[in-house]
C-alpha positions in Angstrom: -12.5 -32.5 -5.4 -9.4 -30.5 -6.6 -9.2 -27.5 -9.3 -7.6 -27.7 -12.2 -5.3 -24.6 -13.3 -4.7 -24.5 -16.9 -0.9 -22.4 -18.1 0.4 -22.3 -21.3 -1.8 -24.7 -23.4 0.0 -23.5 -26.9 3.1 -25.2 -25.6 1.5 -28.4 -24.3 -0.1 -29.1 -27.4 3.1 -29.9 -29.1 6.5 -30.4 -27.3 8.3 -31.8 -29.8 8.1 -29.6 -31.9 7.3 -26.2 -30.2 10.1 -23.9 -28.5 9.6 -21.4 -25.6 9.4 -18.1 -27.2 11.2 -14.9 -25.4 10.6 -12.1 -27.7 6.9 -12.7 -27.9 4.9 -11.8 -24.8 1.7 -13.5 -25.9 1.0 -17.3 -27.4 0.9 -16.7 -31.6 -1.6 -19.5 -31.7 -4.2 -18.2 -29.3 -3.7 -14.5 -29.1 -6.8 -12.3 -30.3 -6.3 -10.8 -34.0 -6.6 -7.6 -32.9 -3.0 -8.3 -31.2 -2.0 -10.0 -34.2 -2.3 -6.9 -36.3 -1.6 -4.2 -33.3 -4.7 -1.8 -34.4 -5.8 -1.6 -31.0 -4.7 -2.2 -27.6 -5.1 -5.9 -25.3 -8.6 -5.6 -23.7 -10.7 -8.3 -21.7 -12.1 -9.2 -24.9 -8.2 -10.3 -26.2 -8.9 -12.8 -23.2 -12.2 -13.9 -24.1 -11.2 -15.2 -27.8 -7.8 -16.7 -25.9 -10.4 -18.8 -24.1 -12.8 -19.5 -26.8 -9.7 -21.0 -28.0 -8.9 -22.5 -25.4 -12.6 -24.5 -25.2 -12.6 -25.2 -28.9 -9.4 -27.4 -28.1 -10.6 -29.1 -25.2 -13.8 -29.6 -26.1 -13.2 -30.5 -30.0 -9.9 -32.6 -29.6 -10.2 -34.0 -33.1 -11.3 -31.2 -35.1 -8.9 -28.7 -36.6 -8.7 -25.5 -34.5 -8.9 -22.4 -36.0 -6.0 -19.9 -36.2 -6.1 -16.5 -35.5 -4.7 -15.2 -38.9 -7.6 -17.3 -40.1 -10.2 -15.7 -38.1 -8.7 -12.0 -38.9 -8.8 -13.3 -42.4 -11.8 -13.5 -42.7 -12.7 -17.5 -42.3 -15.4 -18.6 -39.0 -14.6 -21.3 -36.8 -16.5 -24.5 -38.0 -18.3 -26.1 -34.7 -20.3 -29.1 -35.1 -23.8 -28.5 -34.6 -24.3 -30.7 -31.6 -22.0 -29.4 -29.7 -24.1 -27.5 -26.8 -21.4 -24.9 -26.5 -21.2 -24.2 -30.2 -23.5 -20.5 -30.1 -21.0 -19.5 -27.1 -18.1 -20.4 -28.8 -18.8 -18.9 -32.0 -19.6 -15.4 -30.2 -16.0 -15.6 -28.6 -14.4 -16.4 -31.3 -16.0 -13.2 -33.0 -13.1 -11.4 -35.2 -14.5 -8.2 -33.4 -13.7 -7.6 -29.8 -17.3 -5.9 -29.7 -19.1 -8.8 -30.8 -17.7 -11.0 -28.3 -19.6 -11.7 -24.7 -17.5 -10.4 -21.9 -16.7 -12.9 -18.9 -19.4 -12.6 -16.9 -21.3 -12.9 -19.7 -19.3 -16.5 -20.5 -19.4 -17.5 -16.1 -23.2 -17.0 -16.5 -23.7 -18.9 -19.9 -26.1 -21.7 -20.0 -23.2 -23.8 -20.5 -21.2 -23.3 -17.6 -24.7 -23.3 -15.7 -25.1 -27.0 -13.3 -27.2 -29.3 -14.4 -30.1 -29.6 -12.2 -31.5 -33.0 -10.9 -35.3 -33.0 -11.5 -35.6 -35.9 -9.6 -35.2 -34.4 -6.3 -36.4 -30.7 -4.7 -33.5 -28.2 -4.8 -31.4 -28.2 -1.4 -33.2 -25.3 1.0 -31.6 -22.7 3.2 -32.7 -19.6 5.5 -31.6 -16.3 4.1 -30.0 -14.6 7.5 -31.6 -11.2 6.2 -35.6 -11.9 5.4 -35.2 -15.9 7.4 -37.2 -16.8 4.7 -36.3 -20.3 3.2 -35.1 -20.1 -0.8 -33.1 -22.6 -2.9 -29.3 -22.8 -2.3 -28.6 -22.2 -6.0 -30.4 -18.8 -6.0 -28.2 -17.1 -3.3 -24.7 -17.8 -1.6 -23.4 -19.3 1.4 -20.2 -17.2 3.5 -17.4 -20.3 4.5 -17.9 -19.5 8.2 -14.8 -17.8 8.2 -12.9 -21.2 7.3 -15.5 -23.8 9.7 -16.7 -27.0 8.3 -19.9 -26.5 5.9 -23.0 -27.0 8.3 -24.4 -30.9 8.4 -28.0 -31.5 6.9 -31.2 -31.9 10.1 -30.7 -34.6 12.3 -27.3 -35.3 11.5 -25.5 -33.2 14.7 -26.3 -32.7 17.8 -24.6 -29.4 18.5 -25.9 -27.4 15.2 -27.8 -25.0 17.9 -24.3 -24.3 19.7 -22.6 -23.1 16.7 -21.5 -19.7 17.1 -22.0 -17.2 14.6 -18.1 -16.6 14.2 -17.8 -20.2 12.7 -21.5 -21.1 11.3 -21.5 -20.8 7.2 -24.6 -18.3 6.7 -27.0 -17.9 3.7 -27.9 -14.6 1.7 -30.7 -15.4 -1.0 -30.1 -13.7 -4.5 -32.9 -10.6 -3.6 -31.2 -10.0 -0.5 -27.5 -10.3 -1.6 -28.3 -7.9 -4.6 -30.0 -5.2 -2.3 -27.3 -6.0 0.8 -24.4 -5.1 -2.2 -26.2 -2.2 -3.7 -26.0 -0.7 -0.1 -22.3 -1.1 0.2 -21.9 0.4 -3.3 -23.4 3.6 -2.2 -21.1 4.1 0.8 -19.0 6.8 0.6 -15.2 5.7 -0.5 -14.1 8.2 2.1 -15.9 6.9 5.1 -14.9 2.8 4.6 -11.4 3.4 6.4 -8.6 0.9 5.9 -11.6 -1.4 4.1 -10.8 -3.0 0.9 -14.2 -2.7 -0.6 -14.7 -6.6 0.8 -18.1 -7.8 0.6 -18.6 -9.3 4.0 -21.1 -11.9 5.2 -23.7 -9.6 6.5 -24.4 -12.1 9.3 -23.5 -10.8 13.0 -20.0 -10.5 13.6 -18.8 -13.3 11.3 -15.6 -12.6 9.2 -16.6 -14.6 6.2 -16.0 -12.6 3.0 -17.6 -13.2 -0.4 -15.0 -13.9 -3.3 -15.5 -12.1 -6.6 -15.9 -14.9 -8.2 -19.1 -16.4 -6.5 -20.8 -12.3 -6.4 -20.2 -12.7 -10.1 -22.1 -15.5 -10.2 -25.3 -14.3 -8.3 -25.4 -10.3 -8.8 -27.0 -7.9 -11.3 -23.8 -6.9 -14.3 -24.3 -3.9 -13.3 -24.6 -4.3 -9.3 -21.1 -6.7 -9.8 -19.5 -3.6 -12.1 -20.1 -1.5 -9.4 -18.5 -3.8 -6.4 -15.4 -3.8 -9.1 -15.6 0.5 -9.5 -15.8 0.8 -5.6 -13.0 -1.6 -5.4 -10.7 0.4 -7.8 -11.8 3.7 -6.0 -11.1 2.3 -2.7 -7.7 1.3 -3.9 -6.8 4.5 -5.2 -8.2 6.6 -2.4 -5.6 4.2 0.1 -3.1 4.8 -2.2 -3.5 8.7 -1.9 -3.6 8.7 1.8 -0.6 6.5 1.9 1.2 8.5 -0.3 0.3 11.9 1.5 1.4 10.2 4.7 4.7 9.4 3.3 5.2 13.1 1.7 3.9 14.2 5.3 6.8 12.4 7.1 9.6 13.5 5.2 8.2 17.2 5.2 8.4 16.9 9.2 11.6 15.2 8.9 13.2 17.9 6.9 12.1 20.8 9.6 13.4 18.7 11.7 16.6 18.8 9.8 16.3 22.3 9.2 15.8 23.4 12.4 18.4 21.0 14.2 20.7 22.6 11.8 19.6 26.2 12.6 20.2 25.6 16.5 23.6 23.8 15.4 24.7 27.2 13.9 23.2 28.9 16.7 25.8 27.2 19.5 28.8 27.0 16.9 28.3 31.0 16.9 27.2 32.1 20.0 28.6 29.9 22.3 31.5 28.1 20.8 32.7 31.3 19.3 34.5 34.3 21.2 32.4 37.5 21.0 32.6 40.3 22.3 29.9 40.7 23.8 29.6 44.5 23.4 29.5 44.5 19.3 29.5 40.7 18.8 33.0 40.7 16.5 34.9 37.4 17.3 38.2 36.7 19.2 41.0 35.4 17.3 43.5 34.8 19.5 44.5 35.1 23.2 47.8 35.9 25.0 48.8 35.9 28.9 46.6 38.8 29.6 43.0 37.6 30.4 41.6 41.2 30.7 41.0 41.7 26.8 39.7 45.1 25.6 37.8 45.0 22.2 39.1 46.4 18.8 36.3 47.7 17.5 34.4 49.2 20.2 36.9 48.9 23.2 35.0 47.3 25.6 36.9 45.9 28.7 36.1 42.4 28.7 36.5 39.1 30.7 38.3 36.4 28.6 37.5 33.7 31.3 33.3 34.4 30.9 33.4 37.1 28.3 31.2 39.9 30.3 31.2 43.1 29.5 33.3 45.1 32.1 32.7 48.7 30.8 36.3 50.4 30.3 38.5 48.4 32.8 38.1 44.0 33.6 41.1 43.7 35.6 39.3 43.8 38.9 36.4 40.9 37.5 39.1 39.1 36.2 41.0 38.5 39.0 37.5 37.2 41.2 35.7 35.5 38.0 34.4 32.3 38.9 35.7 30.9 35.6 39.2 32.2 36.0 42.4 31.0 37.9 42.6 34.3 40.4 45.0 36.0 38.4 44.8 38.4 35.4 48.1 36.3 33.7 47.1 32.8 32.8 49.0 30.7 30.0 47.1 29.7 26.7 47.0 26.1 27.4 45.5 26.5 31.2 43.2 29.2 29.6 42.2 27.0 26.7 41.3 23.8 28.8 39.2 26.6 30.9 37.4 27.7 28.2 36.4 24.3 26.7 35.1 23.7 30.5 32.9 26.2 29.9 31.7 26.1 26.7 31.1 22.1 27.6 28.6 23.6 30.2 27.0 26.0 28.5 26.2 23.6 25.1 25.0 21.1 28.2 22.8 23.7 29.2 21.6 24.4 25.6 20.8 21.4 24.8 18.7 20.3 28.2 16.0 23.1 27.4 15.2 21.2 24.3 12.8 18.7 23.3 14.8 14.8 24.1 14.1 13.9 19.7 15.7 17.7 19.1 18.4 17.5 21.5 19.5 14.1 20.2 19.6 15.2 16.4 21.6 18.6 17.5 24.1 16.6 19.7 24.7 14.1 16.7 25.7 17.0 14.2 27.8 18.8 17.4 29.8 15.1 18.0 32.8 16.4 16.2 33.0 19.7 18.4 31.8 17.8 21.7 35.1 15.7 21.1 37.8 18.1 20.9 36.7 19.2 24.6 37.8 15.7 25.5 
């Protein structure tokens, strides 16, 4: 058996002499009046009269089909009276969208309703919640998850050794109404990552119920429900999701923000001269490495910058960082000073978290370089 997917059947009514239209975004000749005249707004209802339309010409291929500026003007459909949808049809056709059945309403309809065969006893299954046995047509039957539907008695040998993961189970209509109703009062924030899914309530089986069949078998007002929770669940996930995202970037901009405070903090305190007395910078450097400030004339060690009190020749001439010697040319004293900045932003950088240290060596690439 196959299923048959109806699209676009204005335009396959007539090909000769019908043209796609692309300023249009409905189909003239089966569009609801309502949309015709633009007073209100498309609702499921538009889609009820499409459909009604829809039926009339399938089911009535010799008779004239209405037109929607017929019906807004005024003039019924004409059905023949024994035609056994005509009641339905002339409810969807209604001029008024609130006159019209909605389409559960239509799914439900004694028209789309299979015939039964009063020859023979209606097929019998056991309802996995009361294991009472109840007609097949009054309840529903999960797909097992995607197994094979189960074979009739006497007709396997291995039904017993079916495991619940792959048998197709039966809910009758009492207890798929009361098993729904339950999983419309759960709370939308306690479901998780759920979908608002109606699962097979058998034992671990991953079958899920399609809207279409709980549509079928449930209360209106039960299935209105399972479509509410649905929507709520929907936008609940679409809350989190979108905190989480707004949660991420505000982490990733302290990160930013604070890789680009400690960035400032080694451009200034360690890549920069200072004395380190009254913090004003050095600007430049002759031969003499003993350096006494401007400001506040401290005596100070151009090789590590310490503070020597009022003279730094005698530390100058044993600093670990220095060449021995209070005279030193700017090129040997430059290449030593880079050596030791290098080591001291090495330092800096070790005593931070690895994600941290990473982001601040990125933004100090360009300074890292010229002690190349």
């Amino acid at each position: 058996a196959g299923v048959a997917v109806l699209g676009d059947f204005d335009v396959s009514v007539d090909t000769r002499t019908r043209t796609m239209r692309t300023s249009a975004g409905m189909t003239f000749d089966f569009c609801a009046p309502e949309l015709l005249a633009g007073s209100q707004p498309h609702t499921t209802k538009s889609d009820v009269f499409s459909l009604g339309l829809t039926m009339f010409s399938a089911l009535l291929p010799g008779v004239p089909r209405p037109t929607p500026f017929q019906i807004a003007g005024g003039q019924a459909a004409v059905v023949p009276e024994d035609l056994p949808a005509k009641d339905l049809l002339l409810r969807m056709l209604h001029v008024a969208p609130a006159n019209r059945p909605d389409a559960t309403a239509v799914i439900i309809s004694e028209f789309f309703a299979l015939p039964q065969e009063d020859e023979r006893p209606p097929e019998q299954r056991s309802c996995v919640v009361c294991f009472e046995d109840k007609p097949l047509s009054s309840g529903l039957e999960c797909d097992g998850g995607g197994a094979a539907p189960p074979q009739a008695a006497g007709q396997g040998e291995d039904d017993d050794t079916q495991s619940d993961a792959q048998a197709h189970h039966y809910v009758c209509g009492e207890c798929l109404e009361a098993y729904v109703q339950s999983k419309n009062a759960e709370d939308v924030g306690d479901v998780g990552g759920r979908s608002g899914q109606i699962r097979c309530p058998a034992h671990r089986c991953p079958s899920v119920f399609v809207m279409a069949q709980l549509a079928l078998r449930l209360a209106p007002h039960t299935f209105q429900a399972v479509v509410k929770r649905r929507e709520d669940l929907a936008a609940s996930q679409a809350f989190i999701e979108n905190d989480r995202v707004w949660s991420s970037r505000l982490k990733q901009e302290r990160a930013q923000e604070s890789g680009a405070r400690l960035y400032n903090q080694i451009v200034d305190e360690i890549l920069t001269m200072r004395c380190p007395r009254c913090s004003q910078a050095f600007v430049d450097f002759s031969d003499c490495a003993a350096l006494t400030c401007s400001r506040c004339h401290a005596a100070i060690c151009a090789f590590c910058q310490t503070d020597c009190g009022r003279d730094a020749h005698a530390h100058v001439r044993n600093c670990p960082d220095g060449v021995g010697s209070i005279f030193v040319g700017v090129q040997e004293f430059e290449a030593r000073r880079r050596m030791r900045q290098r080591r001291l932003v090495e330092d800096f950088l070790k005593r931070l978290p690895a994600e941290m240290g990473q982001q601040v060596r990125a933004l100090l690439r360009n300074n890292l370089e010229d002690f190349d």
